[in-house]
C-alpha positions as CSV (number, residue, x, y, z in Angstrom):
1,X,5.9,-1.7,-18.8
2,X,5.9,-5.5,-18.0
3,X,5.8,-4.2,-14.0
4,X,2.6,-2.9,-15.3
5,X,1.1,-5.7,-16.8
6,X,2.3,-8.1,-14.2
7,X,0.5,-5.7,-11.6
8,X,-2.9,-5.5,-13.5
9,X,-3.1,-9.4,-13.3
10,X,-2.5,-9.2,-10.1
11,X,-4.7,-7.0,-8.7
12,X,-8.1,-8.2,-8.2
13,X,-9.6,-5.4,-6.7
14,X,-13.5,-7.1,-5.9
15,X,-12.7,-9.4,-2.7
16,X,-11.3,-6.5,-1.1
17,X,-11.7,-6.9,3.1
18,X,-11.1,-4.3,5.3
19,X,-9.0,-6.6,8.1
20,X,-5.9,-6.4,9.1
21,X,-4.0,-10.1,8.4
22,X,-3.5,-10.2,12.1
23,X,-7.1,-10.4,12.5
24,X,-7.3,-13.2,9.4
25,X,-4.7,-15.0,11.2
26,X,-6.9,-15.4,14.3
27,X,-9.8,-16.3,12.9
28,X,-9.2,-18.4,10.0
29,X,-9.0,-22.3,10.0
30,X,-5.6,-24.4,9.2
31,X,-6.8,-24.5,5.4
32,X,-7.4,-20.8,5.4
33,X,-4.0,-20.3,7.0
34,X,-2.5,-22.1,3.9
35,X,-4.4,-19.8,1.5
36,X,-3.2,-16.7,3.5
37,X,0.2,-18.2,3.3
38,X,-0.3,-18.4,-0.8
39,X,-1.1,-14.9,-0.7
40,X,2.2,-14.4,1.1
41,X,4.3,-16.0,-1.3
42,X,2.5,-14.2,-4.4
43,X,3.0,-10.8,-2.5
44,X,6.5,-11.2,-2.0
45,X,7.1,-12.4,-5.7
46,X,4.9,-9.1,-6.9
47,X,7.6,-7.3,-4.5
48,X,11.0,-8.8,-5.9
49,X,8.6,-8.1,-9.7
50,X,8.2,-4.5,-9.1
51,X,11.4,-4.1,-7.0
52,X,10.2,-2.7,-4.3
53,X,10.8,-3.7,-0.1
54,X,8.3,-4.3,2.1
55,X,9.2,-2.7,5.4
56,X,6.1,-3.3,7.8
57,X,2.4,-3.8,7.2
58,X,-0.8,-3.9,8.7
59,X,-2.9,-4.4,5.7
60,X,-5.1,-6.9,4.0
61,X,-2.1,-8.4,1.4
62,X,-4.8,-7.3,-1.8
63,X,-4.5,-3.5,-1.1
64,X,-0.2,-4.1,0.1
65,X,-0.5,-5.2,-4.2
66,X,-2.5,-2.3,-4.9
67,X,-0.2,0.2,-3.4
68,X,2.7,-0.9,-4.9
69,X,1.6,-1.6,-8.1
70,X,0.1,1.6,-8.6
71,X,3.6,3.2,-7.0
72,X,5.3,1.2,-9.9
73,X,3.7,2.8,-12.5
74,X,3.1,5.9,-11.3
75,X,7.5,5.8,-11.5
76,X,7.3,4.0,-15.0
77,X,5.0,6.7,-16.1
78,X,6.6,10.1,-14.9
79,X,9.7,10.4,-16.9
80,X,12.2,12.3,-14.2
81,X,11.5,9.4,-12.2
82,X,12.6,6.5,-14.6
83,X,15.9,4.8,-13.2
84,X,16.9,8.2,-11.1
85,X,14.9,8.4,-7.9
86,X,16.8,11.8,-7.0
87,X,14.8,14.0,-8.9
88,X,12.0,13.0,-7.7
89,X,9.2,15.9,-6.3
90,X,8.0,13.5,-3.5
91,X,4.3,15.6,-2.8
92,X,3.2,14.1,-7.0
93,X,3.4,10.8,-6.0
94,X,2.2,10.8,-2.3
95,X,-0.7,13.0,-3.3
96,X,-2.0,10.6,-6.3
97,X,-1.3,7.3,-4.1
98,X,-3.6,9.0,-1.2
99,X,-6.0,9.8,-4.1
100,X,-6.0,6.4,-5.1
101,X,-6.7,4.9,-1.3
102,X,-9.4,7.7,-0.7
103,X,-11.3,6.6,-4.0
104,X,-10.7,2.7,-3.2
105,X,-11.0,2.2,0.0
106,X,-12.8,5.4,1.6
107,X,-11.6,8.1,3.5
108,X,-9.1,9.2,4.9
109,X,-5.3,8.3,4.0
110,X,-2.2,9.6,4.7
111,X,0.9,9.5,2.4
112,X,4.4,10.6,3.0
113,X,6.9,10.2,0.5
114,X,10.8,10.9,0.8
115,X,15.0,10.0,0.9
116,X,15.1,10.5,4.7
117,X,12.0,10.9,7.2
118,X,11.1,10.3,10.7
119,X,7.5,9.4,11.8
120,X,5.4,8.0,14.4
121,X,1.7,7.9,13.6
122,X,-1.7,6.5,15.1
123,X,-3.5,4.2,12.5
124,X,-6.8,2.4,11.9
125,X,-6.8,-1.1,12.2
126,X,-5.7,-2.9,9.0
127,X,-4.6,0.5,7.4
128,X,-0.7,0.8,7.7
129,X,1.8,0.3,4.8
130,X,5.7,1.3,4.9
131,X,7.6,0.3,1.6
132,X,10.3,1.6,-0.3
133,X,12.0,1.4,-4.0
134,X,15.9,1.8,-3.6
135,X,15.8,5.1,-2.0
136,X,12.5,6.2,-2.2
137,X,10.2,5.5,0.5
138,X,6.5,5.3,1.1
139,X,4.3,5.5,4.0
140,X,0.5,5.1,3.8
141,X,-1.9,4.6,6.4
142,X,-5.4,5.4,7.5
143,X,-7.0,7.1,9.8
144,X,-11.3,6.8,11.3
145,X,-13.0,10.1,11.1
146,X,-15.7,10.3,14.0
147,X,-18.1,13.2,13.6
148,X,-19.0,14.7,16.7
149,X,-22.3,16.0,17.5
150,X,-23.4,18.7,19.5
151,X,-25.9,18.3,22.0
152,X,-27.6,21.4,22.2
């Protein structure tokens, strides 16, 4: 329960951006720089909090928080999944986490969840997470949807 907590002050969900912290990088002056670096350093203390292991991103670091604080307590808060990640039914959580992303941050996410996967995937710019607690792990990313229109 103290994940949780820890995770709602954390997550301030109303100076979300939609680039990717490569893009910030580029962009930003040297006093920016150091107030991307803080968000580093608060990101990977939320990650040893919630014990979870960043494995790549290519996302802004206030939706990184989102996802894995909501993947924290989705765990906490399902009992078969308190302190034994094998009986896990991977599709619950990967289909509420890409619940959560469509509702937040518009359409349209992907989620796979699992022990042991292989993937190679196409994503929108600023819209590529791959974590993991212990032996579970999570990959969420987005994808642009372009209608097409016919020219009759």
């Amino acid at each position: 329960m103290e994940e949780a907590k820890k995770c709602k002050n954390n997550n301030n969900g109303s100076n979300q951006t939609k680039r990717s912290k490569k893009m910030l990088l580029a962009t930003t002056s040297s006093s920016d720089d150091s107030e991307i670096a803080k968000e580093e350093v608060k990101l990977a203390a939320l990650s040893i909090h919630v014990k979870a292991k960043l494995r790549a991103a290519d996302m802004p670091l206030t939706m990184q928080e989102r996802a894995l604080c909501f993947t924290r307590s989705f765990l906490d808060h399902h009992p078969p999944f308190n302190n034994n990640y094998n009986r896990i039914k991977p599709f619950q959580l990967a289909s509420a986490l890409k619940k959560e992303f469509d509702t937040r941050y518009g359409p349209v996410w992907h989620c796979i969840v699992g022990k042991s996967f292989g993937s190679y995937v196409t994503h929108s710019n600023g819209g590529f997470l791959y974590f993991s607690f212990e032996t579970l792990f999570v990959l969420l990313f987005q994808t642009r949807v372009q209608l097409l229109t016919s020219h009759d």
